[in-house]
Every structure is written in structure tokens, then in C-alpha cells.
C-alpha positions in Angstrom: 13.0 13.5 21.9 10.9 10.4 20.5 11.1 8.5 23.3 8.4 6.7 24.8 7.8 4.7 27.7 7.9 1.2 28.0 3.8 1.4 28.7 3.3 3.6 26.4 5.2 1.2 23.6 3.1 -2.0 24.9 0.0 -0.2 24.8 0.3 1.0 21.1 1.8 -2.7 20.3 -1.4 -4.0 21.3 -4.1 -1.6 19.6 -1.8 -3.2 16.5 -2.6 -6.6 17.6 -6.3 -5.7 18.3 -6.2 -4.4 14.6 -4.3 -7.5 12.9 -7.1 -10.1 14.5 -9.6 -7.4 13.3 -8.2 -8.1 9.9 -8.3 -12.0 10.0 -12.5 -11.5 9.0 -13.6 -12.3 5.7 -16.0 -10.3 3.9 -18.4 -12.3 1.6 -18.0 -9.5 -1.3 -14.6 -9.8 -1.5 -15.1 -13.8 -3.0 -16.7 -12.1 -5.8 -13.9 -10.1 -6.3 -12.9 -12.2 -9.8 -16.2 -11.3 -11.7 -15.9 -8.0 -13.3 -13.0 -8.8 -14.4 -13.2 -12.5 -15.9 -15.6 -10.0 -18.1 -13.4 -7.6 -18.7 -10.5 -9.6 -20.0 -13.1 -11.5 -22.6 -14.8 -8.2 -24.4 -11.7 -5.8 -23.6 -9.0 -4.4 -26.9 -5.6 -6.0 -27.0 -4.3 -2.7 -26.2 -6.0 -2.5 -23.2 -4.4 -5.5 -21.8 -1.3 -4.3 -22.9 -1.7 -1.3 -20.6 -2.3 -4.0 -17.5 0.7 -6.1 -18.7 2.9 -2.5 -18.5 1.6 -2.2 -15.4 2.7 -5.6 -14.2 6.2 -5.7 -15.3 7.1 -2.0 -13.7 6.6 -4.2 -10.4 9.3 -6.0 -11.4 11.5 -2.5 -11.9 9.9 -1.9 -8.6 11.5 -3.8 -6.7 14.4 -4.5 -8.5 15.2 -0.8 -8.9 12.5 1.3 -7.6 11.9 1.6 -11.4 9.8 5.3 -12.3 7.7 4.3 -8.8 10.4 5.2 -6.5 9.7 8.4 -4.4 12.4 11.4 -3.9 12.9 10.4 -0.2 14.4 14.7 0.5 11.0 15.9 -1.1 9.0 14.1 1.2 10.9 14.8 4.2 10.2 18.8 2.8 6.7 18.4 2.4 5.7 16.8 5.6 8.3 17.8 8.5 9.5 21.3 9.9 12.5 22.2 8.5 14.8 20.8 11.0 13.8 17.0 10.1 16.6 16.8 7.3 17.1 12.9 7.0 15.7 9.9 8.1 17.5 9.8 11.4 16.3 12.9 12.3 13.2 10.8 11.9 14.0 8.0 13.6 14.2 10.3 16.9 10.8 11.6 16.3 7.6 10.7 18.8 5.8 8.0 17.6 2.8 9.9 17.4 4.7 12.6 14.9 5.4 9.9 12.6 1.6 9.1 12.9 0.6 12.5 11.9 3.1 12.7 9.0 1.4 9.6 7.5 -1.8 11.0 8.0 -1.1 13.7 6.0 0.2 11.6 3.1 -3.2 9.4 3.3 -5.3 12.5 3.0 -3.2 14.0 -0.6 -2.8 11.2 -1.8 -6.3 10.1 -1.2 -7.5 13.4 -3.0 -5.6 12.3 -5.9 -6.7 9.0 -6.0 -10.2 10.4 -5.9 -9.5 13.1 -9.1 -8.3 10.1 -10.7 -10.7 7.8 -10.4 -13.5 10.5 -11.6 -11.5 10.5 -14.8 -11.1 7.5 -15.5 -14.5 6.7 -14.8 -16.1 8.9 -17.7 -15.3 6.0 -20.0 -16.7 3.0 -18.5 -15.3 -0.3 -18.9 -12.7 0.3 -21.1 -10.6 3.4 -18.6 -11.1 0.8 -15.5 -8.8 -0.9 -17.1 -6.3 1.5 -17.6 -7.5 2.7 -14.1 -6.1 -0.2 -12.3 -2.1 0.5 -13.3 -2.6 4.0 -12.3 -4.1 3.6 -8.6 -1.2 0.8 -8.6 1.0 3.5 -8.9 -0.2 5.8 -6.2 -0.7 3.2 -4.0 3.1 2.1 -4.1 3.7 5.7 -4.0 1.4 6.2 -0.9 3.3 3.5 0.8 6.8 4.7 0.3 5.9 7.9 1.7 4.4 6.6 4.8 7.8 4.5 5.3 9.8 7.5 4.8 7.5 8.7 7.8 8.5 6.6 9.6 12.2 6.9 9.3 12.3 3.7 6.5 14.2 4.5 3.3 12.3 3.0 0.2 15.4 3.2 -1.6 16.8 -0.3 0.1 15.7 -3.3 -1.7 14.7 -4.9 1.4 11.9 -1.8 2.1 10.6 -2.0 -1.5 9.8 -5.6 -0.7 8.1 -4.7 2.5 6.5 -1.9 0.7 4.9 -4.9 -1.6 4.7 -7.2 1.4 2.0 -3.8 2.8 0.3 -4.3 -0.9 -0.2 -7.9 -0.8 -2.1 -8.0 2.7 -4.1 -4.9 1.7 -5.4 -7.2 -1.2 -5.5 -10.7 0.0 -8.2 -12.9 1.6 -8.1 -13.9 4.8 -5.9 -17.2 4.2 -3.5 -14.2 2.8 -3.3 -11.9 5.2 -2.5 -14.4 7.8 0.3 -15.7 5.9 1.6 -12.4 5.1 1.1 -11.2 8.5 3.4 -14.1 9.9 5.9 -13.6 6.9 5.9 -9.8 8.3 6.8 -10.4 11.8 10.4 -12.0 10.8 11.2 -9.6 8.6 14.2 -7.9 10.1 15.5 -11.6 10.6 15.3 -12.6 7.2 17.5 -12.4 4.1 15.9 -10.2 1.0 16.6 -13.5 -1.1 14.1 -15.0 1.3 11.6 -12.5 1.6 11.7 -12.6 -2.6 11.0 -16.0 -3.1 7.7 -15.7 -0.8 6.2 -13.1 -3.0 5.8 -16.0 -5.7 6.1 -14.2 -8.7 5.7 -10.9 -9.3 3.2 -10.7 -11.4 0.7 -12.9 -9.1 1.3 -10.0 -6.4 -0.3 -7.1 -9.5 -3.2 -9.7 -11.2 -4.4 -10.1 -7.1 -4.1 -6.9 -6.6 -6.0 -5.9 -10.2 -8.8 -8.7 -9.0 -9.5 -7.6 -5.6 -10.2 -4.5 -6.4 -12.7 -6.3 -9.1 -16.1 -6.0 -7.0 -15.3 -2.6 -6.0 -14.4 -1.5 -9.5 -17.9 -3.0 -11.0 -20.1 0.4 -10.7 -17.3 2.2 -12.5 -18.1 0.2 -15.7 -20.8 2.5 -16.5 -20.1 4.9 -18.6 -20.7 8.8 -17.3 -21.8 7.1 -13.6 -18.5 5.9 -13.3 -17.0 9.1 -12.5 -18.5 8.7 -8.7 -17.7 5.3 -8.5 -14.4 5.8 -9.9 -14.2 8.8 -7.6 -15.1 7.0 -4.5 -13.8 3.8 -4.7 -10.0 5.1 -5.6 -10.1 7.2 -2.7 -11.8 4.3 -0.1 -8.8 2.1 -1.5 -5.4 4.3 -0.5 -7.0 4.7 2.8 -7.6 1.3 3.3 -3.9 0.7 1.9 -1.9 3.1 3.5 -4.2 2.1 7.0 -2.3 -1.2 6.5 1.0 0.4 6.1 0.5 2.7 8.9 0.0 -0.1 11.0 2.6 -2.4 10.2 5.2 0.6 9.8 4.1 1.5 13.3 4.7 -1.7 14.6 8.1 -2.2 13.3 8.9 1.2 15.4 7.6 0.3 18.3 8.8 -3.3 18.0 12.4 -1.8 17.8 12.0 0.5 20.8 11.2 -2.1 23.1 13.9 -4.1 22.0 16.3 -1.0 23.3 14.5 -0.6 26.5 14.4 -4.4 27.2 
């Protein structure tokens, strides 16, 4: 059960590879990603960027602790295996392709929630974005621990929560980023977590590139009323862009660990 063939394991190692050098492209949008918010921080309340600076610091708990972010690891094996998956190792032994279809199904909720969220919060223009952005953070990190529990990773080590933000950072960086985070990825099961934390530099640098990143996308949803299909549409485009990246690099560390048994 969950064993797959030493082609079989190259072949999906390589449609990984084909996807990382996919991602090394920069998209000219993505430079303007600053903008909307270098407005937003000059016209917006104090309270408003007090809701953004919350936000921040629970990545901090995050990692730390798995603060109010952590996932129940037994409700999402419930809620997206048969019955007789009842712990991670059961997991573990799955096909590749299960864990695959588990994830999928965590993209495609928590996409729809995403999306009801975003319509929400885009009723009030500029001044819900900004509350907007701590609460997709939220389901993103959610997103991403349920699509390691998929694939038989336990959020609740320290050393997974900082993958977990590792997954968040590339989803949001340039392409000098995700190149450096992509290397930074590929040792780390030979790294210690004291490591791996330094390298993040700073907790809050990983939230205000996440918050500006998502600045272009986000600039539609300013308007009042019409922001509810902006909102809508962009929340939901962004946790499956995220949790594409997580899938992948999830799927890699699988496979990456079942060729090291068969070799």
C-alpha cells in the first residue's frame, strides 16, 4: 500500500522540477505590488493598522506555538480520509496520488471560504482590505497545515510550522525569493530548526511581504460595493495559488523520501 515504483517516483520528481523553473519567471505586475498599499498605510485609521500589526505578531505565536492558527491534526484526518486512516502513519503508507486528492479537496473548501470572505470584506472598500489581509493570512496558514497533514506531516512540530511559513514566503516572493527559498527548501530535513529560523529574517518581514504582494491584486477591492467581486475573486485565486505551492513542495519531500528507501 503506497508504494510506488522507482519510475514512477522519478517521473513525479521531475514534473516538480518542471514546475519550480516554471516558477523562477517574473511577472511585471507583481513590481507594482507596493502601491496600493504605500496608499493605504497614509489615508488608513490607527485602528486599522492595529488590526495588521495583530495579524503580524500571531505569526510569531505561529510558529512559536501554533498560536490560535494551529489546525486539529484528528479533525482533518476525519474530514478527508475513510475511516481507517486514523494517524499520520497510516498516512504515510498512503499512494502518493491519495495524498494528492486529499489536498485537492482542502484547496477547493478552503478556496470557497476564501472566496465568501473576500465578498465580505470587499463591501467596504479600502478600509475592510485592510482588515482583509490578516484574515486570508489566517486561512492560508490554515490551508497549508491541512495539506501537510495530507501528506502525512504533523503541523504541530516546530520544525513543520516553519516549513509551513517557508510554503508562504515562496508563494509571495519575487523571483530573487523564490529561488532562495527554493534552495533553503531542499536542505531542509538536514538542517537544525535554529537554522531554518534565522533565515526567515524576522517575522514580521515574512507577514508585511506577504500583506504587499498581495497589493496589486487587492487594488480593485478598494472600491466600495465593487469590491465584493474583486474581494471574492482574488481571495479565492490566492489559496490556490498558495496551497499549489504547498502541494508541490509537500509532494516532493514524499517522493524525495521514498527514493531515498529504494536507493
Amino acid at each position: 500500500m503506497g508504494i510506488e515504483t522507482k519510475s514512477e517516483l522519478l517521473e513525479g520528481l521531475n514534473e516538480i522540477e518542471k514546475w519550480e523553473n516554471d516558477q523562477k519567471g517574473l511577472w511585471f505586475w507583481e513590481k507594482l505590488g507596493r502601491l496600493p498599499f504605500l496608499m493605504l498605510d497614509k489615508i488608513t485609521p490607527k485602528f486599522i493598522h492595529e488590526k495588521i500589526g495583530q495579524g503580524i505578531d500571531e505569526l510569531v505565536n505561529f510558529v512559536q506555538s501554533g498560536g490560535s492558527y494551529l489546525v486539529d491534526q484528528e479533525s482533518v484526518l476525519k474530514k478527508h480520509f475513510p475511516n481507517d486512516i486514523l494517524s499520520l502513519e497510516d498516512v504515510c503508507d498512503l499512494e502518493i496520488s491519495k495524498m494528492d486528492f486529499s489536498a485537492s479537496q482542502v484547496t477547493q473548501q478552503r478556496a470557497k471560504n476564501a472566496m465568501l470572505q473576500g465578498g465580505t470584506t470587499g463591501i467596504g472598500g479600502i478600509f475592510t482590505l485592510a482588515i482583509d489581509v490578516p484574515l486570508m493570512f489566517g486561512i492560508t496558514l490554515k490551508t497549508l497545515q491541512e495539506i501537510a497533514i495530507c501528506y502525512g506531516y504533523n503541523p504541530s512540530d516546530k520544525a513543520e510550522r516553519i516549513f509551513t511559513v517557508k510554503c508562504l514566503q515562496f508563494a509571495s516572493s519575487d523571483i530573487v525569493g523564490k529561488k532562495a527559498i527554493l534552495d533553503d527548501l531542499i536542505e531542509f530535513n538536514n538542517k537544525e530548526n535554529s537554522q531554518m529560523i534565522s533565515q526567515i529574517q524576522g517575522w514580521r518581514e515574512v507577514l508585511m511581504t506577504y500583506r504587499d504582494n498581495m497589493g496589486w491584486k487587492k487594488l480593485f477591492q478598494m472600491i466600495p460595493i465593487a469590491g465584493i467581486i474583486f474581494g471574492a475573486y482574488i481571495n479565492k485565486s490566492t489559496v490556490n495559488e498558495t496551497a499549489e505551492v504547498a502541494m508541490m513542495l509537500y509532494r516532493k519531500r514524499r517522493i524525495l523520501e521514498r527514493l531515498s528507501k529504494i536507493n
